[in-house]
N, C-alpha and C positions, 0 to 999 in steps of 0.2 A: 472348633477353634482350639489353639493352644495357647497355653500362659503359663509364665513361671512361675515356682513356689511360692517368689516374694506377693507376686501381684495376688495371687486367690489368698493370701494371707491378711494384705494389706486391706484389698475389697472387702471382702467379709468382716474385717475389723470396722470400716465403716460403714458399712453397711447393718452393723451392728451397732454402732452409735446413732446412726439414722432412725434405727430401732426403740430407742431408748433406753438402751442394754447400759448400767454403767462403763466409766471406763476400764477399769481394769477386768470386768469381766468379758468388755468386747476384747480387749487383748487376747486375753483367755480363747475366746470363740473363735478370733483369726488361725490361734496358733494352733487350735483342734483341729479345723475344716486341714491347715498342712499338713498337720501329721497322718489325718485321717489318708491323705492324698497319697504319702509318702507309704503308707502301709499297704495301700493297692485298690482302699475303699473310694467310692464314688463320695469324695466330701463337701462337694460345692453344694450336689443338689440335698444332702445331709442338715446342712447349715442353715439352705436357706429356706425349706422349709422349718427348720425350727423355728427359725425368726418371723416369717409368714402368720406360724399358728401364734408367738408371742403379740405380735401386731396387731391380729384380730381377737385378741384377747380369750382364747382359747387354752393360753397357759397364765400361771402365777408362779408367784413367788414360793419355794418351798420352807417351809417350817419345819424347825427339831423338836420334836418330841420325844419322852425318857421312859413312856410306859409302853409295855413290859420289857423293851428293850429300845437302843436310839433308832431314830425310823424320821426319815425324811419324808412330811407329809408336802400335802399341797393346798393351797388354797380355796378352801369350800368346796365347790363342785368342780374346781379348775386340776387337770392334773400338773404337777409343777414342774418348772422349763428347766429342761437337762442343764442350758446352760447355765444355770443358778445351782441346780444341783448337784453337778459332779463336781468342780472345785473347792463347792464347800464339802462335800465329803469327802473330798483328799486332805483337809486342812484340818478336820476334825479325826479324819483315822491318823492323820500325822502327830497330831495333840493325845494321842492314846485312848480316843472314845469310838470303838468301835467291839465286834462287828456292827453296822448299821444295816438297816433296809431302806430303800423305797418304796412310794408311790408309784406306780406304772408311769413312765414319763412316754411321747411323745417321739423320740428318738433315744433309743439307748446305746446306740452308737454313737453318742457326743459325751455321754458317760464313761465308756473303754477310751475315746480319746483323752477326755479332761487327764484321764489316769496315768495315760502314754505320755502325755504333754508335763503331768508333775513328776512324773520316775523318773525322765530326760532330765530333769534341773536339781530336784531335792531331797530325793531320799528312797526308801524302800520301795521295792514292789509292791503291788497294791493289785488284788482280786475283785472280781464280780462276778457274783454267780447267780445262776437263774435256776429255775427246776431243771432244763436237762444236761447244763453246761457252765463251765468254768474257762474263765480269761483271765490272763496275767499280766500285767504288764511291769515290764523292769527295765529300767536302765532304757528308755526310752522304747524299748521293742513289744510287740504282743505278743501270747504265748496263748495258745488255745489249749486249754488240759483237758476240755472236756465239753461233746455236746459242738454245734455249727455254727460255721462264723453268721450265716445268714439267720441266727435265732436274736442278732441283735437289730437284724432292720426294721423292727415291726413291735410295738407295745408288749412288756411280756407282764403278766401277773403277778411276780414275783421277781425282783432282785434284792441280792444282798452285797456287800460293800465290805471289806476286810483287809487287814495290811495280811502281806503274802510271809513265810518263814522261806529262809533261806533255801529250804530243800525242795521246793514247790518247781516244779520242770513242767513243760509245755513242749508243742509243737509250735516253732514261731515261723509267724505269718512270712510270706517271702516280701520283700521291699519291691519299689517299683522304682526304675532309675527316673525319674523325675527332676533333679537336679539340671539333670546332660538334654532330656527328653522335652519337658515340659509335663504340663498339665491340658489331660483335653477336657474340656467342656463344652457342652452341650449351646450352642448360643442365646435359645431362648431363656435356659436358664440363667448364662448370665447378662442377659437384657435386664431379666426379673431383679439380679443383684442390683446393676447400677441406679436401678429405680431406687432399690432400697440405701442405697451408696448419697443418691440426691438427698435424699433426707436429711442429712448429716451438713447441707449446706445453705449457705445463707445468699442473700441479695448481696452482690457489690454497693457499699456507698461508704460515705464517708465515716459514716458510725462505725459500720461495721468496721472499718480497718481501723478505727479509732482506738476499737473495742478489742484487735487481736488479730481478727479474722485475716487472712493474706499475708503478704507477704512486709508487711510493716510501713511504717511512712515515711523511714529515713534509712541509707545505704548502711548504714552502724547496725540497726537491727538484728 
């Protein structure tokens, strides 16, 4: 099937709240799995398994810690959820505390997007690097310096986290017309989203619309 940028944005945003993902980092989630789409990666089935393994309590929250250098850990034996991870690491190399590390996350491909998603709206380019390979992102684009784009589909043992200097050049990834196109997806995976999409929803009654829910209870609304 196909669907436009809005809708895999919109889905995955709640289907991230159905999650229990805060708000603003479901925002964050919607507008990776787009970007991720717009870059030519597969970002539905990206997302939703990140959210799958947060659900089943297979990730946590990540924690900063200072020694011997900033390093995003995770919780206990839990490795920590990209999606919690990568925009706080945009917001702390943006604050001037980097380079940092990770923990192995689960998807490191929602980390190179969180990066694509904050260089589009706020500021510097921003690096990730593994043992064989460097990514860049700037000005909303990716830029492969170094090493395959396929070394970010899979747990790597080592990344690091860095703002990029001005002179830092890549091979940037080709776009995919997706706008004009659409988006395809796979149906069963997005069956698996709307499941997660209901979550996010409540019973019609009177409370509920009392309380928010719908579309209000007078035309003024």
């Amino acid at each position: 099937m196909r669907l436009s940028l809005n809708e895999v944005e919109t889905y995955l945003r709640r289907a991230a709240l159905g999650c229990g993902v805060p708000q603003g980092y479901a925002e964050d989630l919607g507008a990776s799995a787009a970007w991720l789409c717009t870059q030519g990666f597969d970002g539905v089935p990206v997302v939703l398994a990140e959210l799958e393994a947060w659900s089943a309590g297979e990730t946590g929250l990540g924690r900063l810690t200072a020694a011997p250098t900033p390093h995003l850990a995770g919780d206990g034996a839990k490795p920590p959820a990209a999606w919690h991870s990568g925009p706080s690491a945009a917001d702390l190399l943006r604050a001037g505390l980097g380079p940092l590390s990770f923990e192995p996350v689960v998807q490191p491909l929602l980390l190179l997007a969180a990066f694509g998603v904050y260089s589009a709206a706020k500021g510097p380019g921003l690096l990730l690097r593994w043992d064989d390979g460097t990514a860049l992102c700037r000005n909303g684009a990716a830029y492969l310096v170094a090493g395959a784009w396929a070394d970010l589909e899979a747990p790597l043992p080592f990344i690091q986290a860095a703002c990029a200097s001005p002179r830092e050049q890549g091979r940037r990834r080709a776009l995919l017309p997706v706008l004009d196109e659409g988006v395809s997806v796979d149906q069963g995976v997005w069956t698996r989203v709307q499941t997660l999409v209901h979550l996010s929803l409540v019973p019609a009654s009177e409370t509920s619309r009392a309380t928010g829910a719908g579309a209000g209870l007078v035309d003024a609304d």
